[in-house]
C-alpha positions in Angstrom: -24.6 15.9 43.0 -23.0 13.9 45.5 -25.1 13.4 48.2 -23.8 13.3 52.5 -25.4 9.9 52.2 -22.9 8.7 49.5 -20.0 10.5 51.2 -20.6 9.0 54.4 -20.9 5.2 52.4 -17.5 6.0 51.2 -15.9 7.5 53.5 -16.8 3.9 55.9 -15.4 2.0 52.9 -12.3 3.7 53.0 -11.7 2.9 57.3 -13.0 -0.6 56.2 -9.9 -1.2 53.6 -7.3 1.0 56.2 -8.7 -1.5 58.7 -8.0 -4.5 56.6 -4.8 -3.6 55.8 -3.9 -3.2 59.0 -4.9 -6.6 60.7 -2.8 -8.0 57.2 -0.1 -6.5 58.3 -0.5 -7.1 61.7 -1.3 -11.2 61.1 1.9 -10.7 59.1 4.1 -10.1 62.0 2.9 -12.3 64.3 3.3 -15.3 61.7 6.7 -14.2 60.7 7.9 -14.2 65.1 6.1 -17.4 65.1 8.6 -19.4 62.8 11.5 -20.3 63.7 14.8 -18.1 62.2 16.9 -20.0 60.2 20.6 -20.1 61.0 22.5 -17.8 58.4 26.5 -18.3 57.7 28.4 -16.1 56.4 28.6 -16.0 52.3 32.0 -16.5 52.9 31.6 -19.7 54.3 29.3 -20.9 52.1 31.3 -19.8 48.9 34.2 -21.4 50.3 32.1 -24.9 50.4 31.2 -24.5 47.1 34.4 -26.7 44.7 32.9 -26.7 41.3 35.7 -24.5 40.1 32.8 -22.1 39.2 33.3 -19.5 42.7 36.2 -20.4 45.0 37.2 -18.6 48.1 40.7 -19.5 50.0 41.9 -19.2 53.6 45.4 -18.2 53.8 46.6 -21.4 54.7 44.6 -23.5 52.2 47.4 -24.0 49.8 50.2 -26.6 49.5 53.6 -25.7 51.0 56.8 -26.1 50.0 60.4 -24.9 50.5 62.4 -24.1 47.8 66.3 -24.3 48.1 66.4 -24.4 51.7 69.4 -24.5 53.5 69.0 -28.4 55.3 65.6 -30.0 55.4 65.3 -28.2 59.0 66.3 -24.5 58.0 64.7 -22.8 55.1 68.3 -20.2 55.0 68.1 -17.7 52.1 65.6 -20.0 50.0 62.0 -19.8 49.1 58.8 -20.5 51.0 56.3 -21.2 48.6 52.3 -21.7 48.6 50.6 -22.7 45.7 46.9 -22.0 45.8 45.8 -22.6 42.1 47.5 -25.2 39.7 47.2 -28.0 37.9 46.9 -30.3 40.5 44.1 -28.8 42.3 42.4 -26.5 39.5 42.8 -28.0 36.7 40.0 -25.8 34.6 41.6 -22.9 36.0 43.4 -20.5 32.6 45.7 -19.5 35.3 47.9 -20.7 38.2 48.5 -18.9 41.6 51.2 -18.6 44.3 52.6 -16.9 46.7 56.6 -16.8 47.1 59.2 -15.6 50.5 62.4 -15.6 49.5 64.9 -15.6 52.5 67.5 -12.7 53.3 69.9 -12.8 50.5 68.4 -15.4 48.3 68.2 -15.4 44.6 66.7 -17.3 41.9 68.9 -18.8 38.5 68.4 -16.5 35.8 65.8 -18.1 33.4 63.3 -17.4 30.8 59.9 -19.1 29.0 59.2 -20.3 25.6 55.4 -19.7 25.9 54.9 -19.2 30.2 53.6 -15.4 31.3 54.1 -14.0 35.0 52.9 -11.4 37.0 54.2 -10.7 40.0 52.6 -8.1 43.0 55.3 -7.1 45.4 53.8 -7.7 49.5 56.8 -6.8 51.4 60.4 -6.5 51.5 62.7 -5.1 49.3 64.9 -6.6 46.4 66.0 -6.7 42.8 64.1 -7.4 39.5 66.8 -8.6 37.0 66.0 -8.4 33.4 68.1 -8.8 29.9 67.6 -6.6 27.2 69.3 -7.2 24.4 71.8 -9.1 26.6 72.4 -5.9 28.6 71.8 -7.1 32.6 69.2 -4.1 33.9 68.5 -4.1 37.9 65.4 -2.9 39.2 64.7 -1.9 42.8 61.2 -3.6 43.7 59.4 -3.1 46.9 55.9 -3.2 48.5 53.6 -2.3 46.1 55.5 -2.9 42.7 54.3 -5.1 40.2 56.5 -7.0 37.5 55.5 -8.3 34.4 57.8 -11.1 32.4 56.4 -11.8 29.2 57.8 -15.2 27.7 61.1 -15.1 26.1 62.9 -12.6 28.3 65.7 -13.8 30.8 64.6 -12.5 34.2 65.2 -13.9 37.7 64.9 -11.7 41.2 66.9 -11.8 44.8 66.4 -10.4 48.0 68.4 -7.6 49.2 67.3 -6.1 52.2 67.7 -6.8 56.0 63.7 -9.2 55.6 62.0 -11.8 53.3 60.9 -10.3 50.3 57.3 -11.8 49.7 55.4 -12.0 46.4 52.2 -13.1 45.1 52.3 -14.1 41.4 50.4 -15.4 38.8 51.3 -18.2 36.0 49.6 -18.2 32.3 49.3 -20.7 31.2 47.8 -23.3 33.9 49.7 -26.5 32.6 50.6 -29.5 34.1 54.1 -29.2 32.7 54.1 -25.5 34.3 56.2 -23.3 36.7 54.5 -24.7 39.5 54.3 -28.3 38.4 58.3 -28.0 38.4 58.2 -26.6 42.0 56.2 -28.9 43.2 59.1 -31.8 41.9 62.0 -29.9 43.5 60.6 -28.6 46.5 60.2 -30.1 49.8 57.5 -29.9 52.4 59.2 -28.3 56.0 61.1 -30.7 58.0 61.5 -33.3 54.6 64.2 -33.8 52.4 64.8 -31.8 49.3 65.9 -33.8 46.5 69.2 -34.2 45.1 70.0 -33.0 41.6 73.0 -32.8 39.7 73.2 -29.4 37.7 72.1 -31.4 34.7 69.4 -32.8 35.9 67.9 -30.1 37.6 68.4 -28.2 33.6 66.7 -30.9 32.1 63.9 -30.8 34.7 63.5 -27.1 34.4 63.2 -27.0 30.6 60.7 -29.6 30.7 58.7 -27.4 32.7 58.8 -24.5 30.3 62.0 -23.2 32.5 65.1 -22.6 30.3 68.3 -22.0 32.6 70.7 -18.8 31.5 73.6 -20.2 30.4 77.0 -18.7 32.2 78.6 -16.0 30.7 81.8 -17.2 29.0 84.8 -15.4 29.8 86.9 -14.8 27.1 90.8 -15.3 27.6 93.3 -12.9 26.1 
């Protein structure tokens, strides 16, 4: 039988470990006020210091401008502001390239296609229209905020802007080669307030279709 004795014994050795974990705890505390905090950043921050190609995070204005078919080196006009974020040049592990693209109020971009080049396009703002072929058959799209557009390679497709307000895109480039969309960009655009260069209509074909950027050919008209 158990005894008062023996329940008094236990019932000390139970306050003696309640006791002892409270002056752990307590001892605890005190240590942990004692050292000093460390200074935490944000995990942005630090994944934003981190270029191994492995975890990346941009600012907005981290990527390399250009303008594309301004009006005069001074006045952008109805072309294309252009960021590139992710390319060759400064990912060059990356399977895919990155951008972001304003075209000005009533611009328009030559009616092309890819041999092997994939884009994807998300629609920010503005309003515009998304021109593709199909079976040589011109079909206009309306796109606005919120639409996205696919162009697999091999279909003729270009865009223009025709609302009263840029029309901004970001857009993505598969594959991420240095004889790319954006690689070609980067020849024939301009950073803002430098000169765009000059190139005769053959030249600029030649340059594009090195670039995986095959210009439309005009539409002959046939004489009666």
């Amino acid at each position: 039988m158990v005894t008062k004795k023996t329940l008094q014994e236990s019932s000390k050795k139970i306050i003696q470990v309640i006791f002892l974990g409270i002056f752990v705890c307590l001892q605890s505390c005190v240590q942990n006020e004692e050292q000093p905090k460390e200074e935490t950043k944000p995990i942005v921050e630090k994944i934003t210091e981190q270029r191994d190609g492995k975890i990346y995070i941009m600012h907005p204005h981290d990527g390399d401008l250009y303008w594309i078919f301004p009006k005069t080196k001074d006045s952008l006009g109805s072309g294309g502001e252009l960021t590139i974020y992710i390319d060759p040049e400064n990912h060059p592990r990356a399977s895919a390239s990155f951008a972001k693209y304003t075209m000005g109020v009533g611009g328009a971009l030559p009616t092309h296609k890819h041999e092997k080049t994939e884009e994807i396009a998300y629609i920010i703002s503005g309003e515009g229209l998304a021109l593709n072929y199909v079976n040589e058959e011109l079909i206009e799209i309306p796109i606005k905020a919120g639409y996205v557009w696919y162009n697999p390679p091999g279909v003729w497709h270009s865009f223009k802007n025709t609302g009263d307000e840029p029309l901004s895109l970001v857009f993505a480039v598969i594959p991420n080669e240095k004889t790319g969309l954006l690689s070609f960009f980067r020849k024939i655009g301009a950073e803002p307030g430098k000169e765009v260069m000059v190139l005769s209509p053959e030249e600029f074909s030649r340059l594009a279709s090195e670039h995986d950027m095959i210009l439309k050919p005009p539409t002959k008209i046939e004489s009666e």
